[in-house]
C-alpha positions in Angstrom: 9.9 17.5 21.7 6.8 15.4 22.5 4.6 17.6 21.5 6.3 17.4 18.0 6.2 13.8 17.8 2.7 14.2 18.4 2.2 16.4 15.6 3.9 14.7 13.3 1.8 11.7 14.3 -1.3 13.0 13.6 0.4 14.6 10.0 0.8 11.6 9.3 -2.3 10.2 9.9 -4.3 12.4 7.7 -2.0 11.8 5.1 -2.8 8.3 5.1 -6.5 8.9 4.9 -6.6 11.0 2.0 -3.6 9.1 0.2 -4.8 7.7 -3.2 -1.7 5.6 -4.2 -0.8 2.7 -2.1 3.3 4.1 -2.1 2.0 7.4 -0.9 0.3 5.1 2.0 3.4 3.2 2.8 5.9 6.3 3.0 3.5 7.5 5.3 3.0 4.5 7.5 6.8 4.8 7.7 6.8 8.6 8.9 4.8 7.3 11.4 6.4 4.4 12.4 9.7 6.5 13.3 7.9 9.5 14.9 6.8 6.4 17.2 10.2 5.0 17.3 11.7 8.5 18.4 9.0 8.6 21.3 10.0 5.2 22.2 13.5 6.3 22.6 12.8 9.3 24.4 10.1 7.8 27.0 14.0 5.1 27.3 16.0 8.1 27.6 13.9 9.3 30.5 12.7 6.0 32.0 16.5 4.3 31.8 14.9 1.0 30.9 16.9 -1.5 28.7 14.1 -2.9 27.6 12.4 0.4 26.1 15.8 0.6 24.0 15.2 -2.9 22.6 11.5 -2.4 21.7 12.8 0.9 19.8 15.2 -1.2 18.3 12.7 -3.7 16.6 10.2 -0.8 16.0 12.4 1.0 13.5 13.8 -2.9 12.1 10.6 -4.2 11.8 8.2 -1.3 10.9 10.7 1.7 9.7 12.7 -0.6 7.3 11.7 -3.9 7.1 7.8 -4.1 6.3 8.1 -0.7 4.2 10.7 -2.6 2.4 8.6 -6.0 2.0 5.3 -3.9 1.0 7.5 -2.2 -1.9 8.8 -5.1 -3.0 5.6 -7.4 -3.4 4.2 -4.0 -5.2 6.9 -4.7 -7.6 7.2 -8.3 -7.3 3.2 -8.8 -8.7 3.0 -5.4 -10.5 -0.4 -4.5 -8.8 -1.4 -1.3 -9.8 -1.0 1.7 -7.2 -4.3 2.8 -6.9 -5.9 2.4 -3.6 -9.2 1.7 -5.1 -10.9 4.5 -2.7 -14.4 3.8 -1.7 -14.3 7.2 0.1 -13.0 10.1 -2.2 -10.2 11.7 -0.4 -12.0 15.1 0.1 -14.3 12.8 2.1 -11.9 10.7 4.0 -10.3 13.8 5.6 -13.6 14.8 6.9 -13.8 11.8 7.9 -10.6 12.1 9.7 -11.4 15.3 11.3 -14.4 13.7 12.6 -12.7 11.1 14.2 -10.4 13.6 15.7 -13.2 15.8 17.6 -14.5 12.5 18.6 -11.6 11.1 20.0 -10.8 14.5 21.6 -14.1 14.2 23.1 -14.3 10.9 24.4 -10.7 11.6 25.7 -11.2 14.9 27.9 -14.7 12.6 29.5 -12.2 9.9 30.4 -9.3 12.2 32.2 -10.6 15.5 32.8 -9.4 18.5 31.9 -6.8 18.2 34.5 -4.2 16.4 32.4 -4.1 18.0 29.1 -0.8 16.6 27.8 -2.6 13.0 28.1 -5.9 14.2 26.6 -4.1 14.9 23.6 -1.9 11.7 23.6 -5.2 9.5 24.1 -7.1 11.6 21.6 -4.3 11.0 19.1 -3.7 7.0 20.2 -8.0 6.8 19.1 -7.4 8.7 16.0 -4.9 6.3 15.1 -6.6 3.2 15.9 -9.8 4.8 14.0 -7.9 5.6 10.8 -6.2 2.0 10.7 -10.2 0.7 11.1 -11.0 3.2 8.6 -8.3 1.7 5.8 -9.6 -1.3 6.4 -12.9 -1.0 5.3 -12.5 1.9 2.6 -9.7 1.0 0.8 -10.7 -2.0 -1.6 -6.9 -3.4 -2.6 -5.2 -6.2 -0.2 -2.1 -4.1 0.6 -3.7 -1.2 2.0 -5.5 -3.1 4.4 -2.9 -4.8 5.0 -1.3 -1.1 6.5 -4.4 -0.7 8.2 -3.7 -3.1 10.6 -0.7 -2.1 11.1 -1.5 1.7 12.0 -3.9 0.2 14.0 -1.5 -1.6 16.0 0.4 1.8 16.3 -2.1 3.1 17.6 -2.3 0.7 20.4 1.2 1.2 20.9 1.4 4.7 21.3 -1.2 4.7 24.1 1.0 2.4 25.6 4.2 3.9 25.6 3.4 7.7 26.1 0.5 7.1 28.5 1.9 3.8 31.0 5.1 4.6 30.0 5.5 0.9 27.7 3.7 -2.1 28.3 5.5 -5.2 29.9 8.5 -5.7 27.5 7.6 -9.5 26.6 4.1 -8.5 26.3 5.8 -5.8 23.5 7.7 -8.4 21.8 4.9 -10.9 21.0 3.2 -8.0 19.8 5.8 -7.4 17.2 6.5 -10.8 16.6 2.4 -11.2 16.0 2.7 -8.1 13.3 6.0 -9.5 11.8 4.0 -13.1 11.2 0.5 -11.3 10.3 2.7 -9.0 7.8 5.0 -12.4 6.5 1.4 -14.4 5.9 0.0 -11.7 4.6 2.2 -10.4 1.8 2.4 -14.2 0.6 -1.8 -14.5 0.5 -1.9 -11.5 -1.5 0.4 -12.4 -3.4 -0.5 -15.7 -4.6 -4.1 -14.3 -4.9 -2.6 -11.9 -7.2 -1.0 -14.8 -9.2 -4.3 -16.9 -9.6 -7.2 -13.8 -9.9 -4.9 -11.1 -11.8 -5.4 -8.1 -8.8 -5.6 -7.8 -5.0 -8.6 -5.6 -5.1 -10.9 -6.9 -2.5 -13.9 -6.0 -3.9 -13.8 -8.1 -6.7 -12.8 -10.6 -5.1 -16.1 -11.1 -3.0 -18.3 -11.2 -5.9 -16.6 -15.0 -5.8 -18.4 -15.8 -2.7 -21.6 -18.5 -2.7 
């Protein structure tokens, strides 16, 4: 089962990279988000931890249903058009991705030896993540999608947590979320009332304001 979760994870990821509308990268960022929450639950199945069930609980209300839901909406809500505005072709962005992926398995299998496999793979697939989140950031030019990078970063960061260490301390887990959840709140509302004053969230443009 893990090892599907894992696969599904890194699906996911590359469909994120090479996604050209920004409802392609949400529905995506949501796969994600609840192939994570289903490792949380089994790691809480396995560990017997009541805490582990709570952080799965906010994972799939906070990242499964509520940001999808808020990122939809503010779509909808300033009528921003759906292109990503790709700096990176998607043909590109996959190599890209691969590259990342070699590289992370690399770096991976130098830090734990090939003694561990299983936690090669997870750590290899934790840096992927975290490198695709950096990767929206900087080569997609609308608001929204960077917005979604961060957040697949912070997945990331929280995969290597939970299927590595078996979860970080649980209050050290809920200010995460509760960080994301006030990141995501402010966010949304910036690009929205930047939408309202310059017309678009594209990020490029919106530099050529500077000096």
């Amino acid at each position: 089962m893990q090892s599907i979760i894992l696969f599904a994870v890194l699906v996911s990821t590359y469909l994120m990279v090479i996604a050209k509308r920004t409802p392609a990268l949400i529905r995506s960022f949501r796969y994600q988000s609840f192939c994570l929450f289903l490792a949380t639950v089994i790691i809480a199945l396995r560990e017997h931890q009541l805490d582990l069930y709570v952080v799965a609980g906010l994972l799939f209300i906070l990242k499964v249903v509520f940001i999808p839901q808020l990122l939809y909406r503010t779509i909808k809500k300033i009528k921003a058009s759906e292109e990503l505005g790709l700096f990176i072709n998607p043909q590109l962005s996959l190599f890209w991705a691969l590259g990342f992926t070699y590289l992370s398995w690399v770096f991976s299998a130098r830090l734990i030896g090939p003694s561990d496999a299983v936690k090669v793979i997870i750590l290899a697939i934790a840096f992927l993540v975290v490198l695709a989140g950096i990767f929206l950031m900087i080569f997609r030019m609308t608001a929204l999608a960077q917005i979604i990078g961060l957040l697949v970063m912070e997945n990331g960061i929280f995969l290597l947590a939970s299927m590595v260490s078996g979860g970080m301390p649980f209050f050290v887990e809920i200010a995460i979320f509760f960080d994301v959840f006030v990141s995501v709140l402010i966010m949304g509302f910036f690009v929205y009332r930047i939408n309202k004053f310059f017309t678009h969230i594209d990020v490029n443009k919106l530099s050529r304001l500077k000096g």
